[in-house]
MARGU-454016 format. One record per residue (C-alpha): x, y, z; residue number from 1. Coordinates in steps of 0.5 Angstrom, whole numbers. Layout:
BEGIN
      c1      c2      c3     i
       X       Y       Z   NUM
...
end
This chain:
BEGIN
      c1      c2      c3     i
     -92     456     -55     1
     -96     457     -61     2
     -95     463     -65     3
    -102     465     -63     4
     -99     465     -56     5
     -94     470     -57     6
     -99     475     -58     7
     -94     479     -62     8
    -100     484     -61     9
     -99     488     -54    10
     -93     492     -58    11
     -99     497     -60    12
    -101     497     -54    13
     -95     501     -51    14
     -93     500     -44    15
     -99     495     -42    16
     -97     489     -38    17
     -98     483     -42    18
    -102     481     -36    19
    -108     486     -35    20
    -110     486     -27    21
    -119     486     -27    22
    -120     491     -23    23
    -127     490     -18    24
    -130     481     -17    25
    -137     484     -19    26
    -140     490     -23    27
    -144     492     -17    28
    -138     493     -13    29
    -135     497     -20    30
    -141     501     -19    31
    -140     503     -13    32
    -133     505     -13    33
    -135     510     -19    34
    -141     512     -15    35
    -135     513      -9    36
    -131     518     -15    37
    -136     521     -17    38
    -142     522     -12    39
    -145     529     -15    40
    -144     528     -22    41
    -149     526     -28    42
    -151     518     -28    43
    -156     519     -33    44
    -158     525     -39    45
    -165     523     -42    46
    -167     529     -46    47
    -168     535     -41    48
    -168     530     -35    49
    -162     529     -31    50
    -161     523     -26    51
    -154     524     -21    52
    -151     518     -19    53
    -153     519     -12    54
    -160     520     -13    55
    -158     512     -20    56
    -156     510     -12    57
    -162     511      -9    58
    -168     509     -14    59
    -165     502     -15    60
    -164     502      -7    61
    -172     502      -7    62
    -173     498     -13    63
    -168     493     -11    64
    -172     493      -4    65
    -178     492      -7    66
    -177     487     -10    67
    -174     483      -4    68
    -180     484       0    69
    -184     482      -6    70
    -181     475      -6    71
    -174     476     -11    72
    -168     472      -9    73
    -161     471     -10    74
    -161     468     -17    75
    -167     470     -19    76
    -169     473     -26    77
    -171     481     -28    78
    -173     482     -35    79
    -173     488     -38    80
    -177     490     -44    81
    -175     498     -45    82
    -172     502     -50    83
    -166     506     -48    84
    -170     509     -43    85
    -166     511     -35    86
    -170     506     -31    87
    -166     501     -34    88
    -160     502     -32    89
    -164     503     -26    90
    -167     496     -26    91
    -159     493     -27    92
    -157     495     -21    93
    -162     494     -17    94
    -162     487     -20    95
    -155     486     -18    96
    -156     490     -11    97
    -162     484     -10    98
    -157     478     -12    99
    -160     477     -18   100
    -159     477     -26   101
    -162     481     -30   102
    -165     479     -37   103
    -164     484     -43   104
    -170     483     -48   105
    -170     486     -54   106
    -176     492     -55   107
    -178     489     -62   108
    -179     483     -59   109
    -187     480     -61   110
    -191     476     -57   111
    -188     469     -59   112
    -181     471     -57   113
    -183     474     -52   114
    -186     469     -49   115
    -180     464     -50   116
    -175     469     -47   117
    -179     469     -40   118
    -180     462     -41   119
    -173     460     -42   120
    -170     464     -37   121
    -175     463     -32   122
    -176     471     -30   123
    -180     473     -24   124
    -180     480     -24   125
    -182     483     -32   126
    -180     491     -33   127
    -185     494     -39   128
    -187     499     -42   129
    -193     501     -41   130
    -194     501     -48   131
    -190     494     -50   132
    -195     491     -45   133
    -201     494     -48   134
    -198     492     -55   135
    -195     485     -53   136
    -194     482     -46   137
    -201     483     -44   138
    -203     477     -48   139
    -196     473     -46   140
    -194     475     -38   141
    -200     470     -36   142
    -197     463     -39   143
    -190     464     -36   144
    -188     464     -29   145
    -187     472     -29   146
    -191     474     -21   147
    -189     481     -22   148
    -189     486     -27   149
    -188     493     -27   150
    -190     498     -32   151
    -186     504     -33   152
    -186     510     -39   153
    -182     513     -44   154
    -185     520     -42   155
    -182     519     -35   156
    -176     523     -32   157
    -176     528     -38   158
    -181     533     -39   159
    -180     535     -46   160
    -183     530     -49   161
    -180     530     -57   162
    -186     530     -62   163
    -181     527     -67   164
    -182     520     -63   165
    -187     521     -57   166
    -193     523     -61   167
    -200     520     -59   168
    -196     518     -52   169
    -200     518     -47   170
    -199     514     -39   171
    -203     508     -40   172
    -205     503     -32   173
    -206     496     -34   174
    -210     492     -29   175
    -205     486     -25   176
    -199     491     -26   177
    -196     496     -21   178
    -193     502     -23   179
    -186     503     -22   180
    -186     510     -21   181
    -191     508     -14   182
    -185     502     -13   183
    -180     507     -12   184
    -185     512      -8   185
    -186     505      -3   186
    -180     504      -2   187
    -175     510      -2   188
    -171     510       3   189
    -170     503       3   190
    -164     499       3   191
    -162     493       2   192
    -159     489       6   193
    -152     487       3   194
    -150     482      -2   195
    -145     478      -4   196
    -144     477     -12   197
    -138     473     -14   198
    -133     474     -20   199
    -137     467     -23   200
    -144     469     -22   201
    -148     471     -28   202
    -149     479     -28   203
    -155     478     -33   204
    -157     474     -39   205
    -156     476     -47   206
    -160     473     -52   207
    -157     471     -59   208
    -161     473     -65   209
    -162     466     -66   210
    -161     466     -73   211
    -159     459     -74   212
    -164     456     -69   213
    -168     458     -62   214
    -164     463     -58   215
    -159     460     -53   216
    -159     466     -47   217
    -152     467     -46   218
    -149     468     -39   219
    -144     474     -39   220
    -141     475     -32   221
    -139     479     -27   222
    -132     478     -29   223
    -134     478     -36   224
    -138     486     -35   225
    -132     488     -31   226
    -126     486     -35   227
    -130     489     -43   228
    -132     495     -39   229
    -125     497     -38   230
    -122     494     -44   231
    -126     501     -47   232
    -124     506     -41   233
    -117     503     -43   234
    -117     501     -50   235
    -121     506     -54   236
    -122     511     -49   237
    -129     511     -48   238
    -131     516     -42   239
    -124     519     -40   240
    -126     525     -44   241
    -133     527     -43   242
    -140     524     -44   243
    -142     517     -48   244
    -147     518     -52   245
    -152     510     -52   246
    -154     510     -60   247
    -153     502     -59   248
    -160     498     -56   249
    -158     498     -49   250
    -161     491     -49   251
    -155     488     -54   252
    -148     487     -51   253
    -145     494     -54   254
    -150     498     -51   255
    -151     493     -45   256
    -142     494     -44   257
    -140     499     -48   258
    -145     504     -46   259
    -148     502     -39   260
    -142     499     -36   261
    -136     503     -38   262
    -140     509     -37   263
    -141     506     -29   264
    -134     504     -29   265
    -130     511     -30   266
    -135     514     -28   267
    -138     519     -34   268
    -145     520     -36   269
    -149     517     -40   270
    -153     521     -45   271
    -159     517     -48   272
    -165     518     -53   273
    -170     512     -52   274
    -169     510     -60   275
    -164     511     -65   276
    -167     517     -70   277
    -162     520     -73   278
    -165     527     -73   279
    -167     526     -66   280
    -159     523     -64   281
    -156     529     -69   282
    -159     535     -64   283
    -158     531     -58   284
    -150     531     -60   285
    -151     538     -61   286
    -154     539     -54   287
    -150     534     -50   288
    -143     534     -53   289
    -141     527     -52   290
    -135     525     -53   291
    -135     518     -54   292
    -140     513     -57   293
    -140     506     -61   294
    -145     504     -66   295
    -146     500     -73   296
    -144     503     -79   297
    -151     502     -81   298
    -152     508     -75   299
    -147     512     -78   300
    -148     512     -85   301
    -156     514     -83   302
    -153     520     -79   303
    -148     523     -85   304
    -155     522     -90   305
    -159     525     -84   306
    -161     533     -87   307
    -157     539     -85   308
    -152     534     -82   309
    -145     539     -80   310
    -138     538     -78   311
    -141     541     -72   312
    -146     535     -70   313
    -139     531     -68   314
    -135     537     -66   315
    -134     534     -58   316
    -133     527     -60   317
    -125     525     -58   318
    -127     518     -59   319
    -132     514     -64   320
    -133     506     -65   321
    -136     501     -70   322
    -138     495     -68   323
    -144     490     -70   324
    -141     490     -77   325
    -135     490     -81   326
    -134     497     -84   327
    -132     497     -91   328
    -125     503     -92   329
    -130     506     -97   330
    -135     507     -91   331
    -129     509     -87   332
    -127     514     -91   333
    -134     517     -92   334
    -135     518     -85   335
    -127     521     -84   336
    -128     526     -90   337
    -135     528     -87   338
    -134     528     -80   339
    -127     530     -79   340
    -126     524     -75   341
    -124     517     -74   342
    -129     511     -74   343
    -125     506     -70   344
    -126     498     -71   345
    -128     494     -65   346
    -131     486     -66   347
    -134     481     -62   348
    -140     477     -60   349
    -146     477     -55   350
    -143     471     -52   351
    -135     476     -52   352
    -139     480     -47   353
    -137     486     -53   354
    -130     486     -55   355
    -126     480     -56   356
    -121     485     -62   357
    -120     493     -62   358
    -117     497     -65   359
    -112     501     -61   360
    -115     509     -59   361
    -111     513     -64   362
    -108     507     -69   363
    -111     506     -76   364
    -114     500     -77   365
    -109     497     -83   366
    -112     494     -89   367
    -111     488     -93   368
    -108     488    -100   369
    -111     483    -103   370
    -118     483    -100   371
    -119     490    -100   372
    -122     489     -92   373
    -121     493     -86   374
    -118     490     -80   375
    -123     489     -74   376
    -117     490     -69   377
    -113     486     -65   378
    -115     481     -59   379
    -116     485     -52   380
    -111     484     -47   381
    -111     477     -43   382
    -115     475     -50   383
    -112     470     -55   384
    -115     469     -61   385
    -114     463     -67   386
    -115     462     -73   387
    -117     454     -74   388
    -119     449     -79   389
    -126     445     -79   390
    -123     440     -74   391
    -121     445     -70   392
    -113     445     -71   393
    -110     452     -71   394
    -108     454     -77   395
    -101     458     -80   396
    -102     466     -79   397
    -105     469     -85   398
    -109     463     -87   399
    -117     464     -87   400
    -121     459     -82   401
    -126     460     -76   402
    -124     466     -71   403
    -124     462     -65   404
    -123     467     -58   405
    -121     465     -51   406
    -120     469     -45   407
    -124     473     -40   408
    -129     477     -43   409
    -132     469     -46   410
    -138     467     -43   411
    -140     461     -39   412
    -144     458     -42   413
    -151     458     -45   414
    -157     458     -40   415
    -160     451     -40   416
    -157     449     -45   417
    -150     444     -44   418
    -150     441     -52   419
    -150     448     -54   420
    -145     450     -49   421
    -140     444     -51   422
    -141     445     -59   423
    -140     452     -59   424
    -135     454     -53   425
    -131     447     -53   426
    -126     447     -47   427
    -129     454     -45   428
    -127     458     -53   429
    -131     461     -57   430
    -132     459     -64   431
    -135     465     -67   432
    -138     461     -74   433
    -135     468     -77   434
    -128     466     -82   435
    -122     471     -83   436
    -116     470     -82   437
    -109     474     -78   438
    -103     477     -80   439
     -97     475     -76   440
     -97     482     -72   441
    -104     481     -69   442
    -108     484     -74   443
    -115     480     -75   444
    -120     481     -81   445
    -127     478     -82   446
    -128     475     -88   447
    -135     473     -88   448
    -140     469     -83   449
    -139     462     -85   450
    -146     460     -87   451
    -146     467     -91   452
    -141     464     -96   453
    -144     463    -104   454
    -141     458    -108   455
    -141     459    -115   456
    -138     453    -120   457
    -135     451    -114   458
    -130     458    -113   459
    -132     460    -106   460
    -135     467    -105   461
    -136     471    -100   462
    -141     476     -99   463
    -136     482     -96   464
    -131     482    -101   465
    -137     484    -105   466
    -141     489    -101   467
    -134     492    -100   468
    -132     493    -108   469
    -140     496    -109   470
    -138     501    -103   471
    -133     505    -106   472
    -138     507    -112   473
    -141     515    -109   474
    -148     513    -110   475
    -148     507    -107   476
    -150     508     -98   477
    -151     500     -96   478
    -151     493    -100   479
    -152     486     -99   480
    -150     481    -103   481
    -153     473    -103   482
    -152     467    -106   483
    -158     465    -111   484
    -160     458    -113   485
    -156     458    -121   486
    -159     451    -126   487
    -152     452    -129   488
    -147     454    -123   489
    -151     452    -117   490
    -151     458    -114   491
    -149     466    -117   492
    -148     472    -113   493
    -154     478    -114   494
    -153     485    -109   495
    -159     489    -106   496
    -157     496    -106   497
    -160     503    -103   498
    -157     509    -106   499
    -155     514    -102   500
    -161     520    -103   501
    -161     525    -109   502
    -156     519    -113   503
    -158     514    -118   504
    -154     509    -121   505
    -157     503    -125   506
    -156     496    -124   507
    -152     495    -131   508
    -147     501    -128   509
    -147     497    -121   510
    -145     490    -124   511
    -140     494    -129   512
    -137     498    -123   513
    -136     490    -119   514
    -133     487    -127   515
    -128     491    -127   516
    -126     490    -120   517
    -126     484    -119   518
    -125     476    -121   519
    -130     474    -126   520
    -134     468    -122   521
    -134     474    -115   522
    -138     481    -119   523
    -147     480    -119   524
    -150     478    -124   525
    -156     482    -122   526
    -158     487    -118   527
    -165     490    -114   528
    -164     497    -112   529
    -168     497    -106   530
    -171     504    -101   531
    -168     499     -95   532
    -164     494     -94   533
    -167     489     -87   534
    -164     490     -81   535
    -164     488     -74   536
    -166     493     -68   537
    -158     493     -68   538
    -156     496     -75   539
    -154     489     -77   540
    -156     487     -85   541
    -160     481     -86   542
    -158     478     -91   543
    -162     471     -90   544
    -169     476     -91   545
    -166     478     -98   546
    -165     470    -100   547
    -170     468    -105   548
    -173     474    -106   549
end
């Protein structure tokens, strides 16, 4: 048995078998047990409206027979293309109830994206907002093999309709599409008829960014959506003490599990806000008093800079996650001094079904001496994960290498896509194409991507050493580090930094600050202070956009 396989890990999980018991074949029946706990409680909080679990039972009861007596069949496809809105938690259980796979579509999506993620996944039914098919879809729906859209609104189950995000809104109808709110009108009452859903059939399809090619549409299952949403009841807590608060993108595998799923599971409510605005989120905090929630540290950060932003925001939170991005302990520490609360680590993909590492609930994450890096977390129950070399062999604890996970929260595979399939999940692990290493007690620490490294002179550095060594000066609030072409050292390190608001610091002070603290071929030798750094939809800095600018 290899150290890997030990797992040394499960002693920070106290009393926990070593062999973690999935509790339900499928998500729905997952959902019907909650619904079965608890079936008077809040499914749904959208501003001022309220969806109880029997009447979340109910809708997606009539959409689910709806879309059976419009042609919908087991294994067929339902995209959804909403923001953080109610109907589409609505439209992932109607999916399933329906036999089908739910398709998760990103909101920022334009018309070329668009229209590859229905093709690719073969959707029949498409579920927009009015105002994104007015914008996108409407020039797309007619080429791909989409035979029923549904177009629903931002302004629906709530009636107080935030300026601060719904300014100039209004119903729109487009000819060729049925509004979803008549759907369910039509069909209400309706149930359909029983279906059988297995622990190996796709619960719904999760698109990579697609950074290093097309995206491939990853085929998270039923297993893999019940065993990662009980790893957060179980290993951050997530819901056993109140309301979950979604700032993640619903859309993405955090929101999707660590909001969505989870918040089924438990039961507990799911407070939404359609999209991340951080005075917006702050208020909501206040009027709902969630007592769990996981975002980027990007998330985070913009909330501790909002105005007027007190202790109190955070008062009822007894748990709160990061995920999507490493933090950096300066970052850390910030949200600690400025919340009164810890910001726990978590790490995992689109194609881990959300986590594959986690830092226990109540244990602090340690920080490695040498490189300055905040643990991830250790590998979640039932999960072994190595450290390999570019062949694939694992390599000695504490060495760094290609993180690689195996277990049930790893995805079949990708949709339509064998070759993909066989290069990146050989024998069903995942090579993550992130680089990090474990310590002999299981604590694992990213390193960087392993694209993202620079080389400079031939000494290898990683973007992440020195984003987290710029962190730690007060004025800086976010950075990203690139690796820029050099006639005399092929390529040199340049940061892109944002200042955190009413602070200055010059580019000299900030080279200055990163010389002292680090090896000479590792500090910049430029810095651009900018307003922004890009992000994707999901708080995650893009550094390909800062290369070559």
């Amino acid at each position: 048995m290899s150290d890997y396989d030990e797992r040394p890990w499960l002693a920070l999980y106290g009393d926990q078998p070593a062999d973690y018991e999935i509790e339900f074949d499928d998500a729905l029946s997952m959902f019907r047990a909650g619904l079965a706990r608890d079936p008077s409680g809040d499914a749904l909080r959208y501003f001022d409206g309220v969806i109880g679990r029997r009447e979340l039972d109910e809708l997606s009861d009539a959409l689910a027979a709806g879309l059976l007596a419009n042609g919908f069949a087991a294994g067929d496809r339902l995209a959804v293309y909403l923001q953080n809105v109610p109907q589409f938690v609505v439209a992932m259980v109607a999916t399933w109830k329906a036999g089908g796979v739910m398709v998760s579509i990103n909101p920022m999506s334009r018309s070329r994206e668009l229209s590859y993620l229905l093709k690719d996944s073969g959707a029949t039914v498409l579920l927009s907002l009015e105002s994104l098919y007015d914008q996108v879809a409407r020039d797309v729906v007619p080429d791909t093999g989409v035979r029923l859209v549904l177009t629903t609104s931002e302004l629906d189950f709530q009636t107080r309709d935030d300026e601060r995000l719904f300014a100039g809104v209004t119903r729109q109808r487009h000819e060729g599409t049925t509004d979803l709110g008549e759907f369910l009108a039509e069909h209400r009452g309706q149930t359909p008829p029983p279906v059988q859903l297995g622990p190996d059939d796709v619960a719904f399809l999760t698109y990579t960014s697609g950074t290093t090619g097309v995206p491939k549409g990853a085929m998270n299952t039923h297993r893999n959506v019940v065993f990662t949403a009980q790893v957060y009841r179980d290993w951050t807590h997530a819901g056993r003490d109140g309301a979950i608060f979604g700032i993640a993108p619903l859309f993405h595998i955090t929101g999707l599990i660590g909001h969505i799923a989870v918040s089924m599971l438990v039961p507990a409510p799911l407070v939404l806000a359609y999209r991340f605005e951080p005075q917006v989120v702050l208020d909501a905090f206040l009027e709902h008093r969630p007592a769990f929630t996981i975002g980027a540290i990007t998330a985070f950060s913009a909330l501790l800079n909002a105005p007027g932003v007190t202790r109190d925001h955070f008062a009822s939170f007894t748990s709160i996650y990061s995920g999507g991005a490493p933090i950096s302990p300066a970052a850390e520490r910030r949200f600690l001094e400025a919340t009164g609360k810890q910001v726990h680590n978590a790490y995992g993909l689109t194609e881990t079904t959300s986590p594959m590492t986690v830092t226990p609930f109540g244990t602090p994450s340690p920080v490695d001496p040498a490189s300055g890096a905040l643990s991830v977390g250790v590998p979640t129950p039932n999960t072994v994960v190595r450290i390999q070399d570019d062949d694939g062999k694992d390599l000695p604890l504490g060495e760094v290498g290609e993180i690689v996970a195996d277990g049930p929260q790893v995805v079949a595979g990708y949709w339509g896509k064998p070759e993909e399939t066989a290069a990146n999940l050989p024998g069903g692990a995942l090579k993550s194409g992130d680089v990090g290493f474990m310590t002999p007690e299981g604590w694992v620490f990213i390193v960087d991507r392993k694209k993202d490294m620079i080389n400079a002179s031939g000494y290898k550095v990683w973007p992440r050493e020195v984003e987290d060594v710029l962190a730690e000066h007060p004025a800086v609030r976010e950075s990203a580090v690139v690796g820029v072409p050099d006639e005399r050292r092929g390529e040199t390190v340049k940061a892109f930094v944002s200042l955190v608001p009413g602070a200055s610091a010059t580019p000299d002070e900030l080279i200055a600050h990163c010389k002292e603290r680090m090896a000479a071929y590792k500090y910049p030798r430029s810095v651009a202070l900018v307003d922004e750094l890009p992000k994707t939809v999901t708080g995650k800095i893009l550094r390909r956009e800062l290369r070559g600018t």
